[in-house]
TIZAPA-535571 format. One record per atom (N, C-alpha, C, O, CB): x, z, y. Coordinates in nm, 4 decimals. Atoms other than C-alpha are relative to their C-alpha. Glycine has a CB too. Layout:
+----------+----------+----------+
:       px :       pz :       py :
+----------+----------+----------+
:        X :        Z :        Y :
...
+----------+----------+----------+
***
This chain:
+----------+----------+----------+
:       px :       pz :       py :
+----------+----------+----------+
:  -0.0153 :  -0.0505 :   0.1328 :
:   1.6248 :   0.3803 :   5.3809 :
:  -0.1293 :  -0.0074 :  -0.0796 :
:  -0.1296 :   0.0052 :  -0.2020 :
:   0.0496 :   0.1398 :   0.0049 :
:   0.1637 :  -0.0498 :   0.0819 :
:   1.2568 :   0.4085 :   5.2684 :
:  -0.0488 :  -0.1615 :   0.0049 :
:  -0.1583 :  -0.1713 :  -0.0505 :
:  -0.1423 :   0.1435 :   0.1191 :
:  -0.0251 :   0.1378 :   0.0369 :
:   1.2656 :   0.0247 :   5.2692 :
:   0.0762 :  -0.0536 :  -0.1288 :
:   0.0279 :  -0.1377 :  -0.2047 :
:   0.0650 :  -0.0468 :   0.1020 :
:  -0.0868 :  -0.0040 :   0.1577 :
:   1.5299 :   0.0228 :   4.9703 :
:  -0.0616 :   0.0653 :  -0.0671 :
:  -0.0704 :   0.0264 :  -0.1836 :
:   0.1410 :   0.0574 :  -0.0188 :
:   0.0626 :  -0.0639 :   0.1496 :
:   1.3302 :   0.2868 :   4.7932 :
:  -0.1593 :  -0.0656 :  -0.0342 :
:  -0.2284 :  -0.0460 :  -0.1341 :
:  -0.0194 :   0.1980 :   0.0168 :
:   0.1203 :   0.0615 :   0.0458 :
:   1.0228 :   0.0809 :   4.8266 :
:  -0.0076 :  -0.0840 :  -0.0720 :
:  -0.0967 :  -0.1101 :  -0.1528 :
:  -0.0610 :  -0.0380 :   0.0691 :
:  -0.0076 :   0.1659 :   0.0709 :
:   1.1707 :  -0.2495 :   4.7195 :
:   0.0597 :   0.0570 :  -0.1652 :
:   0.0505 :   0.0018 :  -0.2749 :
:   0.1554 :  -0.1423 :   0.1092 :
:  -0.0471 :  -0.0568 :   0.2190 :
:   1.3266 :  -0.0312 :   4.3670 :
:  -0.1176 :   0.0245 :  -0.0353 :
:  -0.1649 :  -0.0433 :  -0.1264 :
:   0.1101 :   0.1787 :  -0.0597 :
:   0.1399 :  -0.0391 :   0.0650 :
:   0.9969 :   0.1265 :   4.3234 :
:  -0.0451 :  -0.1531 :  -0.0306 :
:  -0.0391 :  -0.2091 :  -0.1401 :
:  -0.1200 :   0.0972 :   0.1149 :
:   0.1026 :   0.1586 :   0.0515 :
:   0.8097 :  -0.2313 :   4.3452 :
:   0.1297 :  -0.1092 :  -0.1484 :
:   0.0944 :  -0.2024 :  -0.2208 :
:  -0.0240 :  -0.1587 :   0.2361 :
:  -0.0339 :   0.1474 :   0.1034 :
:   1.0757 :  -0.4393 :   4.0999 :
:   0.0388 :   0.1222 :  -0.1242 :
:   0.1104 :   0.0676 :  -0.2082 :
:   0.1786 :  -0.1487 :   0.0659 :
:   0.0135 :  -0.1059 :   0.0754 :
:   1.0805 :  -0.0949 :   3.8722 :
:  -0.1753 :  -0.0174 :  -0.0773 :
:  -0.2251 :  -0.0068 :  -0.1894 :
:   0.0317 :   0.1405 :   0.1085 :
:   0.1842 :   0.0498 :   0.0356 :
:   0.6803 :  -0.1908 :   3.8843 :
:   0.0208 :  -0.1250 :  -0.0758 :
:  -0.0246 :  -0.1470 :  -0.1881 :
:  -0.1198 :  -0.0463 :   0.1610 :
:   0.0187 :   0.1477 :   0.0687 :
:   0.7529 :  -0.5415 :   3.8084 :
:   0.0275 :   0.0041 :  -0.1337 :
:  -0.0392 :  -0.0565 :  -0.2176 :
:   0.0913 :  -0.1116 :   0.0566 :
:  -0.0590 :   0.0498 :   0.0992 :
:   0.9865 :  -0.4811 :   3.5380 :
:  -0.1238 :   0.0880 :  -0.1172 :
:  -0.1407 :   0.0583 :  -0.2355 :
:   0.1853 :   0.0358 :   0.0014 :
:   0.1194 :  -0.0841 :   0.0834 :
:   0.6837 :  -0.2176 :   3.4010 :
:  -0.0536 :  -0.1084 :  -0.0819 :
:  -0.0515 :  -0.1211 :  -0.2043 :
:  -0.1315 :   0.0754 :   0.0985 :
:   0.1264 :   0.0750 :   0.0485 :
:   0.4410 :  -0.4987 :   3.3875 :
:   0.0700 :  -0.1139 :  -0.0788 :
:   0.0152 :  -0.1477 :  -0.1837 :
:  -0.1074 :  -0.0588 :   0.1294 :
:  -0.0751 :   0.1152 :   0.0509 :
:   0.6677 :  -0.7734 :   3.2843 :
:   0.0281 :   0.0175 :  -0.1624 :
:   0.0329 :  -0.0673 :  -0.2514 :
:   0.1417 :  -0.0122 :   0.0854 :
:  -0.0483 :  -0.0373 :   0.1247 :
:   0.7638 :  -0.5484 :   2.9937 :
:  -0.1398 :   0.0190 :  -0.1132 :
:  -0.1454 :  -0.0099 :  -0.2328 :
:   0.0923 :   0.1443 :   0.0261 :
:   0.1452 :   0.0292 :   0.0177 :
:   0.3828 :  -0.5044 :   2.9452 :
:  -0.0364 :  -0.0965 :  -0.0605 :
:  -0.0524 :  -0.0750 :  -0.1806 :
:  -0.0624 :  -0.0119 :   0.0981 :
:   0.0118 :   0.1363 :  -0.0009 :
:   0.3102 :  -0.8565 :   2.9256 :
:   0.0955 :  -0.0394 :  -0.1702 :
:   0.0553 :  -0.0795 :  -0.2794 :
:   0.0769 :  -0.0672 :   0.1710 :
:  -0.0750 :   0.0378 :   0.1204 :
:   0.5709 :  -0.9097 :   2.6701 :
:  -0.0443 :   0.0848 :  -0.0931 :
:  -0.0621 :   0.0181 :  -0.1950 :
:   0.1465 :   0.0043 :   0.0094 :
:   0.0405 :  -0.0686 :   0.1400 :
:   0.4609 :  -0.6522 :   2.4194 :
:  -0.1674 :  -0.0805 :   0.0106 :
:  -0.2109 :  -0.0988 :  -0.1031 :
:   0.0062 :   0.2216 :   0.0007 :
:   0.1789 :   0.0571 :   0.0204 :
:   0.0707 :  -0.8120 :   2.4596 :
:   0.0357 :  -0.1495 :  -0.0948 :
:  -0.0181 :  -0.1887 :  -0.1983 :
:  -0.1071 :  -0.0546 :   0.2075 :
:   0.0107 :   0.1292 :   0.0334 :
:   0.2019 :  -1.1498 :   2.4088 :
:   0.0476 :  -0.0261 :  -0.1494 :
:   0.0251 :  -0.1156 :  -0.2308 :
:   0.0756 :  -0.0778 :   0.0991 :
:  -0.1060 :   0.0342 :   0.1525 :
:   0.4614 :  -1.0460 :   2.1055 :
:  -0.1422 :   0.0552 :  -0.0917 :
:  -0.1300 :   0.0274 :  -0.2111 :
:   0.2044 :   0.1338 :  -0.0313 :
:   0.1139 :  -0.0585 :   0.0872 :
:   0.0933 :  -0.8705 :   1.9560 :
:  -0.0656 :  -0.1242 :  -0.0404 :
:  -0.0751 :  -0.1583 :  -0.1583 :
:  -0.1061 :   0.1070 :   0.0771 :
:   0.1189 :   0.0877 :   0.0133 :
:  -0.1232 :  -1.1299 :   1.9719 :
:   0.0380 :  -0.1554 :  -0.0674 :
:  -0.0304 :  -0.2428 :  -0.1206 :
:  -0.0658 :  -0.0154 :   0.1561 :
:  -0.0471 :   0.1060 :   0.0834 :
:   0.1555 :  -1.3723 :   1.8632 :
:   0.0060 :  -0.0030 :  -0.1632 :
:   0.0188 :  -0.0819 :  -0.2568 :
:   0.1230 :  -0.0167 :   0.0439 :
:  -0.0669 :  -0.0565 :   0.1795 :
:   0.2114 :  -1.1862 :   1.5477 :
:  -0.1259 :   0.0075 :  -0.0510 :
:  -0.1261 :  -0.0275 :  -0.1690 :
:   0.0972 :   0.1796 :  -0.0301 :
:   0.1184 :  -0.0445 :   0.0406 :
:  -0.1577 :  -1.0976 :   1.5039 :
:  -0.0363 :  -0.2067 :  -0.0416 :
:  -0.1060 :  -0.2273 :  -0.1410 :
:  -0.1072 :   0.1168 :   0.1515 :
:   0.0623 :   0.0745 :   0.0337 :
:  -0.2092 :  -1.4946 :   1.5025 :
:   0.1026 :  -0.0613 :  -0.1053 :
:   0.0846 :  -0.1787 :  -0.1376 :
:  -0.0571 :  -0.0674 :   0.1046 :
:  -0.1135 :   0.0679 :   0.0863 :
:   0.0967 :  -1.5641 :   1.2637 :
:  -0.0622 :   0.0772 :  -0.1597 :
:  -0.0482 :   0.0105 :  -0.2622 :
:   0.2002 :   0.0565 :   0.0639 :
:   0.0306 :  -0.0454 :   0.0777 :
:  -0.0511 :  -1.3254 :   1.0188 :
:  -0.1468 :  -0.0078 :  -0.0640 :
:  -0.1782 :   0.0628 :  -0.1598 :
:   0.0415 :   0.0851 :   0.0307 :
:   0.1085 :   0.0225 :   0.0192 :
:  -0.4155 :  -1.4696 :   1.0108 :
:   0.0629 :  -0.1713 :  -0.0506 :
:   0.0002 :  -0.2283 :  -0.1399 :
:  -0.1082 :   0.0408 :   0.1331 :
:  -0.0435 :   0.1267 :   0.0893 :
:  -0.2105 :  -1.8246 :   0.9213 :
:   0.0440 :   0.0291 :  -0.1044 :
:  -0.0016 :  -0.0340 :  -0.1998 :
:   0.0931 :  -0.0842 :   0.0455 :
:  -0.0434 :  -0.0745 :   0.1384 :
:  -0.0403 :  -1.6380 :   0.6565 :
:  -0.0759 :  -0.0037 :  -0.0921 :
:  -0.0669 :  -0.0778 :  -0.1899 :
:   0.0226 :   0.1287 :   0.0032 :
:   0.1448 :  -0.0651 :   0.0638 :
:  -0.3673 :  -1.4735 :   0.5292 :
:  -0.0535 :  -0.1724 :  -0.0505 :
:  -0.0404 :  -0.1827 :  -0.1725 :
:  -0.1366 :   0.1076 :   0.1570 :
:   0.0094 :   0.1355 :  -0.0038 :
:  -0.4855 :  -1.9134 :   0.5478 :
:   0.0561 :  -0.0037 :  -0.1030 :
:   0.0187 :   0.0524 :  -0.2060 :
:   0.0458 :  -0.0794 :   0.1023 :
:  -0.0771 :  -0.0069 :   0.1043 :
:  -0.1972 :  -2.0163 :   0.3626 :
:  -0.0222 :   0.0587 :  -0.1515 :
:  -0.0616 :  -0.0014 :  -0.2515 :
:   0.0852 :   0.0538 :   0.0499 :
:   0.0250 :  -0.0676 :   0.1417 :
:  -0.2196 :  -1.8006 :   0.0797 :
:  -0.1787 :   0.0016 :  -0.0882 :
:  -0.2172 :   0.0129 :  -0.2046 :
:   0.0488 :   0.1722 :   0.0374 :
:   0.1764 :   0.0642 :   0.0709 :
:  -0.6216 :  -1.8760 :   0.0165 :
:   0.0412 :  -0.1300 :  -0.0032 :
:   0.0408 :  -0.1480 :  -0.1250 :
:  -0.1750 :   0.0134 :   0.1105 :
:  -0.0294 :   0.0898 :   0.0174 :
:  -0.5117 :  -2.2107 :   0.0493 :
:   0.0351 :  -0.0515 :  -0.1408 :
:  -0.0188 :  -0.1330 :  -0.2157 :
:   0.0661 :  -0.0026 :   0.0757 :
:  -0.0477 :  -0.0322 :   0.1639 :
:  -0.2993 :  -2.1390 :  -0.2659 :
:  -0.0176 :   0.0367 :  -0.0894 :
:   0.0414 :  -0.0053 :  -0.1889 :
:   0.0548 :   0.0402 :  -0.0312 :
:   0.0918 :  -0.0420 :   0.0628 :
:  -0.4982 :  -1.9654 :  -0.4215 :
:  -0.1361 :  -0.0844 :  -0.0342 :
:  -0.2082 :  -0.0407 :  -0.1239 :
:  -0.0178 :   0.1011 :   0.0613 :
:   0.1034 :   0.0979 :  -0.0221 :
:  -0.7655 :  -2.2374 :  -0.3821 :
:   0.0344 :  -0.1088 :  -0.1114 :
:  -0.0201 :  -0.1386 :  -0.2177 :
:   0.0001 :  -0.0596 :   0.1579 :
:  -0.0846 :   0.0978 :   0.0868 :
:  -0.5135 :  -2.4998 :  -0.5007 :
:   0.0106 :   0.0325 :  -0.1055 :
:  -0.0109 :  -0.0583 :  -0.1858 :
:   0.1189 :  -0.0263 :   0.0298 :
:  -0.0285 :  -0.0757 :   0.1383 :
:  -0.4449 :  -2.2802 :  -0.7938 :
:  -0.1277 :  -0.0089 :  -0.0526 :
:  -0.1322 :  -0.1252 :  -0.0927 :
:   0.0548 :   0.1595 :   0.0048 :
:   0.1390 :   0.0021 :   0.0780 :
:  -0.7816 :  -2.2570 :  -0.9404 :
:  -0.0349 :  -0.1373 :   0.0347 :
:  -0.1005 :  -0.1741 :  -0.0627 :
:  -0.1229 :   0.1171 :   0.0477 :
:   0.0683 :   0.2048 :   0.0473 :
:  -0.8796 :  -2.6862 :  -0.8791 :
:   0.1354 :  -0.0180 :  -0.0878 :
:   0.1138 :  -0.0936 :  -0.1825 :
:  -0.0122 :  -0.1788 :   0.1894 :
:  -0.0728 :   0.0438 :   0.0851 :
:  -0.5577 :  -2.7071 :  -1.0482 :
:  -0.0250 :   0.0670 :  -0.1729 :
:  -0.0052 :  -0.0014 :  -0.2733 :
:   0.1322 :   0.0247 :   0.0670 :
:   0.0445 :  -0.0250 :   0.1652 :
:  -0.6719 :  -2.4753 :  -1.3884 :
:  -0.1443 :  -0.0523 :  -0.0170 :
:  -0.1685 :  -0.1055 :  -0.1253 :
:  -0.0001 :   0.1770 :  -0.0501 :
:   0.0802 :   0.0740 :   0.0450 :
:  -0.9921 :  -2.5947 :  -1.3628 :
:   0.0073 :  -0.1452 :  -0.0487 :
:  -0.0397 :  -0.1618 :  -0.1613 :
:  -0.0666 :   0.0118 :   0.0718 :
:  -0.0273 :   0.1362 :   0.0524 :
:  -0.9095 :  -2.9825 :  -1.4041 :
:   0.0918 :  -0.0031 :  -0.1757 :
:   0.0899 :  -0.0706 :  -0.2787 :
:   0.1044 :  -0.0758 :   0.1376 :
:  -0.0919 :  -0.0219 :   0.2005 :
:  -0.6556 :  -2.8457 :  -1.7247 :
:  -0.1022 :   0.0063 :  -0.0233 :
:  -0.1578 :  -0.0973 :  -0.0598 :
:   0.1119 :   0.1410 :  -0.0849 :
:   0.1087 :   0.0060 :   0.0977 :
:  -0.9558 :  -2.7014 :  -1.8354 :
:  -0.0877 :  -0.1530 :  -0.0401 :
:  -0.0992 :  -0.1967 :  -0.1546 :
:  -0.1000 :   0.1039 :   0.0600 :
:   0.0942 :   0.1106 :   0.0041 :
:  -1.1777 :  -3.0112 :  -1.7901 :
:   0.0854 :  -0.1113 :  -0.0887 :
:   0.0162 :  -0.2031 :  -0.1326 :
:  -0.0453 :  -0.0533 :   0.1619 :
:  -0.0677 :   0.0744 :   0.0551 :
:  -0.9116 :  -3.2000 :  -1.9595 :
:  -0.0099 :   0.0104 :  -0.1466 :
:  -0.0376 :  -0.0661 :  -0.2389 :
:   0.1106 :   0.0131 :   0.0478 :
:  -0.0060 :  -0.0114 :   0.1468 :
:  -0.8755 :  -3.0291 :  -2.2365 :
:  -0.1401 :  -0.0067 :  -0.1010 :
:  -0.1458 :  -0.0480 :  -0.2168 :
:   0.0667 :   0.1336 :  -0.0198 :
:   0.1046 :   0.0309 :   0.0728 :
:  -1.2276 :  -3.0130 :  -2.3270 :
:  -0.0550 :  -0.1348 :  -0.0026 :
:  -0.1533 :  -0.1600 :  -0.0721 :
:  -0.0864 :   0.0771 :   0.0324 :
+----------+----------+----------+
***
């Protein structure tokens, strides 16, 4: 009997760490989806200003 409660305890452990693991990985995925974001949008912001500057330069 204390063989069955060892092997629940240990895949009770596993499913701990496993579940572990997955919240680190869903962090660090999201943490790097939101620094491309952050990219992106300077990007556009970038684009946006060479694009009024050249109007300007045009028009004068």
């Amino acid at each position: 009997m204390s063989s069955e409660k060892t092997s629940t305890v240990s895949f009770s452990s596993r499913r701990r760490w496993a579940a572990a693991l997955v919240l680190v990985a869903a962090g660090i995925g999201l943490a790097a989806c939101g620094n491309t974001i952050r990219g992106a949008g300077q990007d556009m912001s970038n684009n946006g200003q060479a694009i009024q500057n050249t109007a300007r330069d045009i028009t004068q």
